[in-house]
C-alpha positions in Angstrom: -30.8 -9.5 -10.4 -32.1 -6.1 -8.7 -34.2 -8.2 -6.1 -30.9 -9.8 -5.1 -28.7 -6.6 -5.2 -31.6 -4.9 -3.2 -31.9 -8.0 -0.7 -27.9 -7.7 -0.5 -27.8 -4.1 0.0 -30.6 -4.2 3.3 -28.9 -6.4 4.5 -26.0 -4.9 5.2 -27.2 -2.4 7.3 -28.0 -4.6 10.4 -23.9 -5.8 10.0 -22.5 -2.6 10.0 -24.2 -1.5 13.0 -22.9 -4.4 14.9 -19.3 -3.9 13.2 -19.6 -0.2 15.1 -20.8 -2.1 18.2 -18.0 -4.1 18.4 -14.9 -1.7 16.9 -16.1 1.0 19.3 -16.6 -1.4 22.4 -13.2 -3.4 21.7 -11.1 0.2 21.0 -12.3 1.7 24.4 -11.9 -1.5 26.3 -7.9 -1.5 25.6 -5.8 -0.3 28.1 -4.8 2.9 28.0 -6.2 6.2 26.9 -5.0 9.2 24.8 -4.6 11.2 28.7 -2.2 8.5 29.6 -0.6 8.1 26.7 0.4 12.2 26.9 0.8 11.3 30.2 3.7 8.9 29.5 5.6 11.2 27.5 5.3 14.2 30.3 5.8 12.4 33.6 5.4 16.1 35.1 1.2 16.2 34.1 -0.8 16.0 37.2 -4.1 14.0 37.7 -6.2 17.3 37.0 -4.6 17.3 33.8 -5.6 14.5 33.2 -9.4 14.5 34.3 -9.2 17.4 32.0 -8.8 15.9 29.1 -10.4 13.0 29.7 -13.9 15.8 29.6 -12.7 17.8 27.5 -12.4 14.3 24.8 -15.8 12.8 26.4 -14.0 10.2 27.8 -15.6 10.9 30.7 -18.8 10.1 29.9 -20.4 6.1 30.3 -19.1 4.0 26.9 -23.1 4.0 25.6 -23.1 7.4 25.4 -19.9 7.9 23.8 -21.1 5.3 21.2 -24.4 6.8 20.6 -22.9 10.3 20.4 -20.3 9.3 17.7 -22.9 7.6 15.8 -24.7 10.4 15.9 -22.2 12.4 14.0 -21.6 9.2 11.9 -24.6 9.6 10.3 -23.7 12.9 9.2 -20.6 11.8 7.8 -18.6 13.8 10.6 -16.1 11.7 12.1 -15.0 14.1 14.6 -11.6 15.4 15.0 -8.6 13.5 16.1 -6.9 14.1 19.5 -3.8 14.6 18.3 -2.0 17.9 18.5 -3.1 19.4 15.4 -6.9 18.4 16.5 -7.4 18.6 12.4 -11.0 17.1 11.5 -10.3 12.8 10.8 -11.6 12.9 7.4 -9.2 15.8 6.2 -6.4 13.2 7.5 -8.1 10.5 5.8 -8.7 12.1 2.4 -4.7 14.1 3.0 -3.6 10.4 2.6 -5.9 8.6 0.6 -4.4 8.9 -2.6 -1.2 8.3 -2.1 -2.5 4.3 -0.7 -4.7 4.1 -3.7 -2.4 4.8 -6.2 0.2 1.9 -4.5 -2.7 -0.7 -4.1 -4.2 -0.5 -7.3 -0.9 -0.4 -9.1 0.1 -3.6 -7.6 -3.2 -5.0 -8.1 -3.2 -4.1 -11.5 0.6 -6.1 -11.8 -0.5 -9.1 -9.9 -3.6 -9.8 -12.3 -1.4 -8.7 -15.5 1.3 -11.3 -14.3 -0.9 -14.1 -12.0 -3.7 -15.1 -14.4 -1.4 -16.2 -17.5 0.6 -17.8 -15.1 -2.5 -19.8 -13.1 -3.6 -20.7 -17.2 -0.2 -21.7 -18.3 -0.1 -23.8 -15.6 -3.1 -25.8 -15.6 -3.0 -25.9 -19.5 0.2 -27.5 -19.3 0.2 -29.5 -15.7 2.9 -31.1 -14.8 5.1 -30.1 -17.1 8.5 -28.5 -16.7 7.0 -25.0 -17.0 4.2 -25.7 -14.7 7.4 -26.9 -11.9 9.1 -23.5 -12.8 6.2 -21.4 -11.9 5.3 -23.6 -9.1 8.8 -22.4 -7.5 8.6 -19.2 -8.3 5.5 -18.6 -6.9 5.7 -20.4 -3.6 9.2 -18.8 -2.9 7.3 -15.3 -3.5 4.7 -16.5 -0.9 7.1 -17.2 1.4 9.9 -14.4 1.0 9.0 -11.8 4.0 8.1 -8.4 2.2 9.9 -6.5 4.9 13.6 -8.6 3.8 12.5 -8.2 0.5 12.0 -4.7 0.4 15.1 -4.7 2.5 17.1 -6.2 -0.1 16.0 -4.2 -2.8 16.9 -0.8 -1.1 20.3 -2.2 -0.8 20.5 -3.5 -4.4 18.9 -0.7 -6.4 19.1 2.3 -3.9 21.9 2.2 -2.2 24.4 -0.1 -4.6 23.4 0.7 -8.2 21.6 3.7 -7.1 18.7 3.5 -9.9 15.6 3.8 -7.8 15.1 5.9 -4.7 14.5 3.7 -1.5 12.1 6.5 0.3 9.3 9.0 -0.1 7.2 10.2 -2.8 9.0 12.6 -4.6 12.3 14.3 -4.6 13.7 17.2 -3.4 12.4 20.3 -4.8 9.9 18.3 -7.2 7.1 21.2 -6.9 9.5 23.0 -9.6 10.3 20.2 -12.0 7.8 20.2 -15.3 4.4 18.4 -14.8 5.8 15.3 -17.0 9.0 15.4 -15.0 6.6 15.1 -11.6 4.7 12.3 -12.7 8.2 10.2 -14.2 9.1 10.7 -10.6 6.2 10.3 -9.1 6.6 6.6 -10.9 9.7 6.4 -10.2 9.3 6.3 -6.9 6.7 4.3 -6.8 8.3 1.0 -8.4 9.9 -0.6 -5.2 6.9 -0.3 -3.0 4.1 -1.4 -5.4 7.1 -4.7 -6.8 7.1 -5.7 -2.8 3.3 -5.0 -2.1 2.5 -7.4 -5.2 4.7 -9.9 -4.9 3.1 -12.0 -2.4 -0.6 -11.5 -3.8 0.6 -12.9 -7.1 1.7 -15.9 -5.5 -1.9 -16.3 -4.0 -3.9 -15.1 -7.0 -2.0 -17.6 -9.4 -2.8 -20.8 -7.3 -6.2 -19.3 -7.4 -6.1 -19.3 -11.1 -4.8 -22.9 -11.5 -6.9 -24.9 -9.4 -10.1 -22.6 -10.9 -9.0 -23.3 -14.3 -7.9 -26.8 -13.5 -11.5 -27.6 -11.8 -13.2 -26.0 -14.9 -11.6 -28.1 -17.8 -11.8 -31.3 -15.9 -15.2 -30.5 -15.8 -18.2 -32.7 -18.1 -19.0 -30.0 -20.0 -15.4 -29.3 -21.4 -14.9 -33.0 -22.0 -18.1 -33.1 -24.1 -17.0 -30.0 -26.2 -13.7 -31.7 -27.0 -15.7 -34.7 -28.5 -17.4 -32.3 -30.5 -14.5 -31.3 -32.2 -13.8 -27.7 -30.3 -10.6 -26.8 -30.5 -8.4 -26.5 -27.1 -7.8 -22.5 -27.6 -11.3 -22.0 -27.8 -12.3 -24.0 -25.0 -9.4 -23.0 -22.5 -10.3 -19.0 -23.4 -13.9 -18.9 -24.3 -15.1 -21.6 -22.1 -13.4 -22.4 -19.2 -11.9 -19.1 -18.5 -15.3 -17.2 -17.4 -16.2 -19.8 -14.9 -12.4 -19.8 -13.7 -12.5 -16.7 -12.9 -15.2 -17.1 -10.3 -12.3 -17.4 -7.1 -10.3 -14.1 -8.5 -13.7 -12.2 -8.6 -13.8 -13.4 -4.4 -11.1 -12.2 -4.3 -10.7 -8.6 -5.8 -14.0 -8.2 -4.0 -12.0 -9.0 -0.6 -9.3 -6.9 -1.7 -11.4 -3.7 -1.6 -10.5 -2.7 1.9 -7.1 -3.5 1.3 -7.2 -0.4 -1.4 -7.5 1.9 1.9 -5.9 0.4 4.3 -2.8 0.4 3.1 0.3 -2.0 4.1 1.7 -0.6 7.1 5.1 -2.8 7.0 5.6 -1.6 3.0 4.8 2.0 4.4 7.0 2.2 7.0 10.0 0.6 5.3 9.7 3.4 2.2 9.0 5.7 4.7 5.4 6.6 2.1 2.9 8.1 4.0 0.2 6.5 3.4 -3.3 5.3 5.4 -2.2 2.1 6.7 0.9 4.5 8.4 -1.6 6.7 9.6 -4.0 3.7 11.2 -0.6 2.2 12.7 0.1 6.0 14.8 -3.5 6.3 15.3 -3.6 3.2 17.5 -0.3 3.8 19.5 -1.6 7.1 20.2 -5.0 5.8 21.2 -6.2 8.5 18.7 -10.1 7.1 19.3 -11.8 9.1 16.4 -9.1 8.6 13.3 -9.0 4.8 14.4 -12.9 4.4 14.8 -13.1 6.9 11.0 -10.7 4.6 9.4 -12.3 1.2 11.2 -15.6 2.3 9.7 -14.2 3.1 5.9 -13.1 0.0 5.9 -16.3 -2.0 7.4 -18.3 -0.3 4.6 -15.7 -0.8 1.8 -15.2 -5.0 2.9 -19.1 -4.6 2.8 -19.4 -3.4 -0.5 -16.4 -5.3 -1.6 -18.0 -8.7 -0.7 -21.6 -7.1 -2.4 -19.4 -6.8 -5.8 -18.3 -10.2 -5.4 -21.5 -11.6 -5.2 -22.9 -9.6 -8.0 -20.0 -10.7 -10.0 -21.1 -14.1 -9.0 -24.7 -13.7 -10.0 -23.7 -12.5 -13.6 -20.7 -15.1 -13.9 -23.1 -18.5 -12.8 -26.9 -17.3 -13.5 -27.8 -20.3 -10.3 -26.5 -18.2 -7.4 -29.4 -15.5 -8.7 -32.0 -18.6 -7.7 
């Protein structure tokens, strides 16, 4: 098992170089640079200004040596600092809105397994039948609902109409005086409508998942030899067939990883939260070339490690993959 982690790990060095290659190269090669964009918003700034900053950002300088310089600095962990107006270091922006995306991904993460997995078993336990059809429904029409009209529809409901849930931010007015209890009650509070819409269509996902998994598992030969043994169904829908059903969540949740970071930039916007998928979705418009090449790179090392855990996970769950 540590030979195969350690073969995993070296591995991954080689592929995050040539993820760096590629992000850097295809984020330079876009039209438009941060000189223009100002430039677009200030028809009065003259082509000096502009050769201006296009040194004083390095832009200047052939695309290889931009690369090599920035990797330079990645090595230290310095990701420069964004050309934005505030010109604040990238990972101060980074970790400033870190939490706030972590808290909403993991949260619906954490509902989508609690509800999707006792739904993917109920439904292959009992195929066919009429709560099998009912979950079948439910499940697709959360697929397909759009989260934006969703969330949309919510707001209006519980927001606006019955006024029980606030539709935007983080906190309230004035919340940095409330009681530590009474921030964290809000804190959830607010919290409810964007982590609801941000699960919603991952629990439609996970649950098929879980149903063919568990549905490929107990039509298997082993299963049908433990039943003419005499094993009753509870122990071999939960002891046996669930570990090895699990092996397509585990993909999964591995995959997800990256998704803890990056944010949902449609959820974001709509409850106006600012998170880092907001802050990757200004970073671009603005061709803001360090905070999108910091957050690009995050999340090229977190898919990396994301899709190492899922192979571990993999090893330990069917002892052949170690072979």
């Amino acid at each position: 098992m540590k030979a195969y982690a350690l073969k995993r790990l070296l591995g991954m060095l080689p592929l995050l170089l040539g993820i760096t290659i590629i992000s850097f190269g295809m984020m330079h090669l876009a039209p438009g640079e941060p000189s223009v964009v100002g430039q677009a918003f200030d028809p009065k700034v003259s082509t000096q200004d502009i050769e201006r900053l296009r040194s004083y950002y390095g832009l200047d300088k052939p695309l290889h040596e931009q690369y090599f310089k920035w990797l330079g600095r990645l090595v230290t962990f310095d990701f420069g600092d964004s050309f934005s107006s505030d010109n604040r270091p990238v990972l101060d922006k980074i970790t400033e809105r870190l939490p706030v995306t972590l808290w909403i991904n993991v949260l619906a993460i954490t509902l989508i397994l609690l509800i999707a997995i006792p739904i993917g078993i109920i439904s292959a336990v009992r195929k066919d039948s009429w709560l099998d059809r009912c979950f079948t429904v439910f499940v697709f029409l959360a697929f397909a609902i759009p989260s934006f009209w969703l969330g949309l529809l919510l707001m209006i409901a519980l927001g606006v109409n019955v006024q029980i849930l606030p539709i935007s931010g983080m906190h309230e007015y004035g919340w940095q005086n409330m009681p530590w209890l009474q921030q964290q009650l809000d804190l959830l509070k607010h919290l409810i409508l964007p982590v609801f819409v941000s699960a919603i269509g991952g629990l439609a996902g996970m649950s098929r998942f879980m149903r063919t998994g568990m549905l490929g598992v107990i039509r298997s030969e082993y299963i049908t030899t433990a039943r003419a043994m005499g094993v009753s169904e509870t122990t071999i829908h939960y002891r046996l067939a669930l570990k090895n059903a699990l092996l397509p969540i585990i993909t999964l949740l591995g995959l997800s990883i990256p998704g803890l970071i990056g944010g949902s930039v449609i959820v974001e916007q709509l409850f106006s939260i600012p998170g880092m998928g907001l802050l990757f979705f200004e970073a671009v418009l603005s061709r803001d070339y360090p905070l999108v090449m910091g957050i690009t790179v995050i999340g090229a090392v977190l898919t990396l490690i994301g899709n190492l855990i899922a192979d571990l996970a993999y090893a330990w769950a069917d002892p052949r993959i170690r072979q």
